[in-house]
C-alpha positions as CSV (number, residue, x, y, z in Angstrom):
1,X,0.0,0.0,0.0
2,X,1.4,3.2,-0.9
3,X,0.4,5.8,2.1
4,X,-0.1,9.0,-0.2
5,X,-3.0,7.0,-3.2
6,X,-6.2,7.9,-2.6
7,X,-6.6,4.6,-4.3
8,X,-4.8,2.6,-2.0
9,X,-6.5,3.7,1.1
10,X,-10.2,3.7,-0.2
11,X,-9.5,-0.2,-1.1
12,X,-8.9,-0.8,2.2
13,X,-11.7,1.4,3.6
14,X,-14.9,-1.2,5.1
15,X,-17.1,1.9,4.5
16,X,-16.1,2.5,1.1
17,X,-15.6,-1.3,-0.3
18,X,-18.6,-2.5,-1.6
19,X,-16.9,-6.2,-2.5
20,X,-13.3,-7.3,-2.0
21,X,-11.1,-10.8,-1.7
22,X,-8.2,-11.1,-0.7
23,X,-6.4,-9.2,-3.8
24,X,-9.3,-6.6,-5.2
25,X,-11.8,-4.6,-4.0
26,X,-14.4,-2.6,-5.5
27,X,-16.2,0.7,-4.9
28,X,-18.7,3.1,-6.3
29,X,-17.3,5.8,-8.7
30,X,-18.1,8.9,-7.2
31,X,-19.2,10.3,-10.9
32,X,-21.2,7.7,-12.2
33,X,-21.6,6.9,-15.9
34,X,-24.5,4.6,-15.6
35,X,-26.6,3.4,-13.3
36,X,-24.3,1.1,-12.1
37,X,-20.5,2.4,-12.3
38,X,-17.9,0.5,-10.3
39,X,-14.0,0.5,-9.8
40,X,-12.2,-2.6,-9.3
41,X,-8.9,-2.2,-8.5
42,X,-6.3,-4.6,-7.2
43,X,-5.1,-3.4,-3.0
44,X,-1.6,-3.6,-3.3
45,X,-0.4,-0.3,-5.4
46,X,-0.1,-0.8,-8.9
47,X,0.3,1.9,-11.5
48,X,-1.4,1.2,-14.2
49,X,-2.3,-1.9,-17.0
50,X,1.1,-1.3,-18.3
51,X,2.7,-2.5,-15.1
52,X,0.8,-5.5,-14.2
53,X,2.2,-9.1,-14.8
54,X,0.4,-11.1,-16.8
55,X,-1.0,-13.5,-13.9
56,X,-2.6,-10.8,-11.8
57,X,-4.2,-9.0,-15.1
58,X,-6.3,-12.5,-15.1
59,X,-6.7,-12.7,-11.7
60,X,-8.2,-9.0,-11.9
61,X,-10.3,-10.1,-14.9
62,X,-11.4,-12.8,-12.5
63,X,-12.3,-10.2,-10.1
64,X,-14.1,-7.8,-12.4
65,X,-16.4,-10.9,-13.4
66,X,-17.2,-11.8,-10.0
67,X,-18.3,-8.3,-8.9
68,X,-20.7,-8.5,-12.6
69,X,-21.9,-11.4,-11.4
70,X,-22.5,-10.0,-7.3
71,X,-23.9,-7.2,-9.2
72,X,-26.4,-9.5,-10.9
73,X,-25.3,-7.9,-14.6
74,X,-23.5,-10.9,-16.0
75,X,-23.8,-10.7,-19.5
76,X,-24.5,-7.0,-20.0
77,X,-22.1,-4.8,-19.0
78,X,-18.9,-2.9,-20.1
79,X,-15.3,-2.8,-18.6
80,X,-12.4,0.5,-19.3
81,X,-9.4,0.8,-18.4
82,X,-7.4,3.8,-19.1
83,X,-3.5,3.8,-19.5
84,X,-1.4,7.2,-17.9
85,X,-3.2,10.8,-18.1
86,X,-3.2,11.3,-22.1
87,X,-5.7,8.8,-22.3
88,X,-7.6,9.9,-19.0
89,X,-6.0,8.2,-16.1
90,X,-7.0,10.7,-13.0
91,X,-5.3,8.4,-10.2
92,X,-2.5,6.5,-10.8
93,X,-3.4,3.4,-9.2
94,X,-4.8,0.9,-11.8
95,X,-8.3,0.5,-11.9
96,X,-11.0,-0.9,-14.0
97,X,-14.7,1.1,-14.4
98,X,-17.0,-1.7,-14.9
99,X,-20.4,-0.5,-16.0
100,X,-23.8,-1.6,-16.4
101,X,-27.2,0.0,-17.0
């Protein structure tokens, strides 16, 4: 955990995770999209996509379908991922905005 990302604390946060194991946690995104607009993120500080190894990006895909699927939208919903702040990364800790309406 990296004591200055906003990121970093909020997965960690009980009041703030709406579903976590022992690697991820998700939360609301405080300017939602669409009716349902999540972050999954991994806890331990990571910057972005670019810096992931391979076995924890499926393990974070693993993740993202299991909140989909706590979220009862299996099958109909949409998953970004933005890479550094030309394409729109705010907070450099990676994160995923899963979406479903």
């Amino acid at each position: 955990m990296k004591s200055d990302c906003l990121f970093c604390k909020l997965s960690h946060d009980p009041d703030t995770v709406i579903w976590e194991n022992d690697s991820f946690a998700a939360i609301k995104d405080i300017h939602p999209k669409a009716r349902l607009h999540l972050l999954v993120m991994p806890k331990e500080h990571i910057d972005n996509l670019d810096a992931i190894s391979p076995e924890a990006a499926g393990r974070l895909v693993a993740a993202i379908q299991e909140v989909a699927k706590d979220q009862q939208v299996s099958g109909r919903y949409k998953v970004r991922f933005s890479v550094g702040r030309q394409a729109g990364q705010e907070i450099d800790h990676l994160h995923a905005h899963l979406l479903a309406d």
